[in-house]
Structure formats: structure tokens, C-alpha cells
C-alpha positions as CSV (number, residue, x, y, z in Angstrom):
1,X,0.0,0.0,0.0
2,X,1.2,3.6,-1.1
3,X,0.6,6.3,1.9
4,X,2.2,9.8,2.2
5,X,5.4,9.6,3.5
6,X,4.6,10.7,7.3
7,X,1.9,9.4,9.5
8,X,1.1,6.5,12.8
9,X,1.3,4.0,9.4
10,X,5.3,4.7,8.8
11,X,6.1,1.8,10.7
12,X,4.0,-0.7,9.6
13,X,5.3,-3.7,7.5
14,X,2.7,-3.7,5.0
15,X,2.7,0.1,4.6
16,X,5.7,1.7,1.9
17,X,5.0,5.4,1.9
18,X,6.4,7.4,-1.0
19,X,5.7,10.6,-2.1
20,X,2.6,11.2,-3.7
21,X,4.4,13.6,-6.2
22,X,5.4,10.4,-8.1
23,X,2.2,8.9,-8.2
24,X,-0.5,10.3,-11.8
25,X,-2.6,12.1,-11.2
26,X,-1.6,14.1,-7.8
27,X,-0.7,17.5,-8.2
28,X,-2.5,20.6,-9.6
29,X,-1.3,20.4,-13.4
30,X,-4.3,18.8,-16.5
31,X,-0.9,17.3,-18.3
32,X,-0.7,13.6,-18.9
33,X,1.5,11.7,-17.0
34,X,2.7,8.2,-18.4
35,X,1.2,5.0,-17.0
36,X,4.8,4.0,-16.5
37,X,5.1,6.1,-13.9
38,X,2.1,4.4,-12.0
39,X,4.2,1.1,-12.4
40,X,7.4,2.5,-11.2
41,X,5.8,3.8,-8.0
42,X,3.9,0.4,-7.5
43,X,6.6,-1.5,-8.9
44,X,9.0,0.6,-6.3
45,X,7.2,-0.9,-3.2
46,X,4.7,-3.8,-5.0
47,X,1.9,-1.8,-3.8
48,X,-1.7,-2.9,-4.8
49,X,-3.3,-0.1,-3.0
50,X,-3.0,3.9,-2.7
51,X,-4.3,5.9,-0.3
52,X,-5.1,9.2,-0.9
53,X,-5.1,11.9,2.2
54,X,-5.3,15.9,1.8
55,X,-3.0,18.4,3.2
56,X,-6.2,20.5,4.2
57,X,-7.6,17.1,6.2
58,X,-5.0,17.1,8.7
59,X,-7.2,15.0,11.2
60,X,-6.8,11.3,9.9
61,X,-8.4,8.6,11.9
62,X,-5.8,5.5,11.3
63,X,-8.5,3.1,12.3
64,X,-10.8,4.3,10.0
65,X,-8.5,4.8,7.1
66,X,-7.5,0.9,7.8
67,X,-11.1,-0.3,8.3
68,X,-11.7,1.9,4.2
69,X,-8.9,-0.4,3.2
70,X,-9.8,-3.3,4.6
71,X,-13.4,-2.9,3.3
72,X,-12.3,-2.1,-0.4
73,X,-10.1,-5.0,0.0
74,X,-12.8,-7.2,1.1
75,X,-15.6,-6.4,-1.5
76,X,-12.6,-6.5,-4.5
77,X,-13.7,-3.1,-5.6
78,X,-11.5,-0.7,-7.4
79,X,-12.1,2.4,-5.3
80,X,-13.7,3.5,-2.2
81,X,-14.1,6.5,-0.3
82,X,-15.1,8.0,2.5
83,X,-17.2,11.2,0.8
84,X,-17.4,14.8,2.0
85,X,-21.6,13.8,2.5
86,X,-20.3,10.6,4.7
87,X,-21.6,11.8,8.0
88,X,-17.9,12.1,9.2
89,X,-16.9,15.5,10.5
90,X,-16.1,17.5,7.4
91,X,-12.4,17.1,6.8
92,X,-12.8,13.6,7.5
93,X,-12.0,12.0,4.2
94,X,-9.9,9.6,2.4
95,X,-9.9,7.7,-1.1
96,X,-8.6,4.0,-1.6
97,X,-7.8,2.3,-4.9
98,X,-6.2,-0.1,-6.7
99,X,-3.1,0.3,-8.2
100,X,-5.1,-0.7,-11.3
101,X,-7.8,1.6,-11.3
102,X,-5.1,4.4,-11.1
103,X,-3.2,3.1,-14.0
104,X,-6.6,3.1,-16.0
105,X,-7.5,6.7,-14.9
106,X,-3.9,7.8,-15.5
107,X,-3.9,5.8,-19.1
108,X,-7.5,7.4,-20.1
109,X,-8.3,10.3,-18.3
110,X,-7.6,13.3,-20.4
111,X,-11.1,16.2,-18.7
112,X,-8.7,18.9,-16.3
113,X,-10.9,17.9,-13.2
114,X,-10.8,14.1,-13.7
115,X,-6.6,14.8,-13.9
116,X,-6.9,16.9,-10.8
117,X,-9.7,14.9,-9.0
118,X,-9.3,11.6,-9.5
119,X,-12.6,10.4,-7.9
120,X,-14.7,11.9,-10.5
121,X,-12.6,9.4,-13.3
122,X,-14.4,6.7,-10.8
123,X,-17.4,8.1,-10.0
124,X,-18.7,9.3,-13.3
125,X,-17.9,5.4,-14.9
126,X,-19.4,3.1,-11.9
127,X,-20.1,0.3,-14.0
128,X,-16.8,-0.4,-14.9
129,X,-15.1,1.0,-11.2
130,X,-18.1,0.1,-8.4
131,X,-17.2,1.6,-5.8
132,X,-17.7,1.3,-1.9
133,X,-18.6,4.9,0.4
134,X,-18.4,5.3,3.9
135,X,-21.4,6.6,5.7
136,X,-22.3,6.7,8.8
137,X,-25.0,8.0,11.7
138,X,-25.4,10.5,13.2
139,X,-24.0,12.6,10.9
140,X,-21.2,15.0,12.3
141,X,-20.4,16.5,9.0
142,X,-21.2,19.6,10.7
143,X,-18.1,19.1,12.7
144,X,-15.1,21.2,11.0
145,X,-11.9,19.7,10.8
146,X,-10.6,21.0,7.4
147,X,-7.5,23.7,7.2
148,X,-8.0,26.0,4.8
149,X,-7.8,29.5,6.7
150,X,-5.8,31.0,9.4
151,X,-8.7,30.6,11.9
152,X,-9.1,26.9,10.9
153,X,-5.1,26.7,11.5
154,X,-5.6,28.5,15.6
155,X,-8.6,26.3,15.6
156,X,-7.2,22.8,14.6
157,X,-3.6,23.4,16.6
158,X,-5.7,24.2,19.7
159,X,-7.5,20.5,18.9
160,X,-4.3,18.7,18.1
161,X,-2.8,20.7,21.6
162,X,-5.5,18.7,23.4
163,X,-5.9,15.5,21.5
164,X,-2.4,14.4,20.4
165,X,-0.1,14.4,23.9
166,X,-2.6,11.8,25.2
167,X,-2.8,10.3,21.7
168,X,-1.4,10.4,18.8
169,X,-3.3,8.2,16.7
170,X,-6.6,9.5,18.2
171,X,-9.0,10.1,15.4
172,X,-13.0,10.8,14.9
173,X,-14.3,9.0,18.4
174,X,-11.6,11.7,20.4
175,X,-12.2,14.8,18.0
176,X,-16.5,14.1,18.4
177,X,-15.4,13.8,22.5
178,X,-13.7,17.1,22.4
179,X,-16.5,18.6,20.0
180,X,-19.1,17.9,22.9
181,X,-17.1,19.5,25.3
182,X,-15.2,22.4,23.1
183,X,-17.9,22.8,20.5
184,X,-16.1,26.3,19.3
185,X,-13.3,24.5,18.0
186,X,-15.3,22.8,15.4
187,X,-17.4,25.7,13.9
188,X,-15.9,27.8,11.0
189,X,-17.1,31.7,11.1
190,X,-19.7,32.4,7.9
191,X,-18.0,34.5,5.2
């Protein structure tokens, strides 16, 4: 499995991380990169799964990220998600897929947002990639764990001050703790 290259995971024997840079299809730029570049990074570490994280989702839940790729595994589907609509607190989000399915979108996606979004390559073809989303209940989406803004960053540092000396690896269960108890860390101001 491909991760980024920090993270609770960078010790684990099944886990290679590698830069996401030399995986297609990460990035900002609509140009093509070759589908020998997906089998060089997979070929690098024999990965048969990426993960894909955000920068602007620093709160990761390693149990849940496991239990996406565990599921995806399990069903032998090409891709699955856990959705902004997913019920998770907003930030909350992760995409799983085979190392085949991104060779296939890197190989024949060619639309500026499929290049830079590599869901929609999946989701807009679900008979040839089904797919498996994570929802759940009660939904928490209004919950905001997403860095985008200097506020989010004072917000989310004040969260990870609380959270992360007790434990490191604490993820949505801890952050929807804290929420109940610190509920202004987890609203954004309207703009």
C-alpha cells in the first residue's frame, strides 16, 4: 500500500509510503503523465493499494483509514471512499484504490478535473469502477476539521494541543469527545 510519507502507518510492514508527487494524477497540473510512472511507484514498493489523504484534512483517523482499506479490499472493488456527504466531521475524508484503477484513470483520463480529482474518473464510470462509500449516523459532518484558513489553522492546533499528547493516533471518536465539550473549535465563522 502507497501512503504519504509521514503518518502513525510509517512503521507498519505492509505500509511503503512514497511521495505522492510520483504517483499520476496528484498534483495541480491537467498534463498527462505516463502509465509508466504508475508502475514504477507500485513497482518501487509492489503496492496494490493507494491511499489518498489531503494536506487540508490534517485530522486522519488511522483506524478508519484501515477499516476503508480493509473494506475495499474485502468487497474486491476498485475504489472506495469515504465522501465529504459521509456523516464524518467534514475534513474527514480519504480515497482507496487499486493500483489498477489508477493506471486506468492515468492511461485514459484526459477532462482537467478528472486529472486533478481523481474520484470523478471513478465516479462518473461506476459500472466499470463500483465503488464502496463510507457513511455513517449520526451525521457529524457539521463538525469542521478541514485547514483552509488561518482561523481553521488556531482552531485545529488548539485541537491537536489537546488531543495528540494523550494520543497520537486519536481520530474521529476523540475529536467528536472534544467537540461535545469544546464545540467552538469545530465551527468555521460564515464568510
Amino acid at each position: 500500500m502507497l501512503t504519504p510519507m509521514f503518518g502513525p502507518w510509517q512503521d507498519h510492514p505492509e505500509i511503503r509510503p512514497i511521495p505522492l508527487w510520483k504517483l499520476p494524477g496528484w498534483g495541480f497540473s491537467s498534463e498527462k503523465v505516463g502509465e509508466d510512472e504508475a508502475d514504477a511507484a507500485a513497482g518501487e514498493c509492489g503496492a496494490t493499494t493507494v491511499v489518498r489523504l489531503w494536506a487540508d484534512c490534517p485530522v486522519l483517523d488511522p483506524a478508519l483509514t484501515g477499516a476503508l482499506v480493509a473494506a475495499a479490499r474485502g468487497a474486491g472493488v476498485p475504489f472506495a471512499t469515504i465522501p465529504l456527504d459521509s456523516g464524518y466531521p467534514e475534513g474527514v475524508e480519504a480515497h482507496v484504490m487499486t493500483i489498477e484503477a489508477l493506471a486506468a484513470a492515468d492511461a485514459e483520463a484526459t477532462a482537467a478535473d478528472e486529472r486533478e480529482t481523481i474520484h470523478l474518473f471513478f465516479s462518473r464510470r461506476p459500472e466499470r469502477f463500483p465503488a464502496l462509500h463510507f457513511h455513517r449516523q449520526p451525521d457529524r459532518h457539521a463538525l469542521k476539521v478541514l485547514l483552509d484558513t488561518p482561523d481553521d489553522y488556531r482552531r485545529l492546533k488548539e485541537v491537536f494541543d489537546i488531543l495528540y499528547p494523550a494520543n497520537p493516533t486519536f481520530g474521529v471518536a476523540e475529536v467528536e469527545a472534544l467537540a461535545a465539550q469544546r464545540p467552538d473549535l469545530f465551527t468555521r465563522p460564515l464568510v
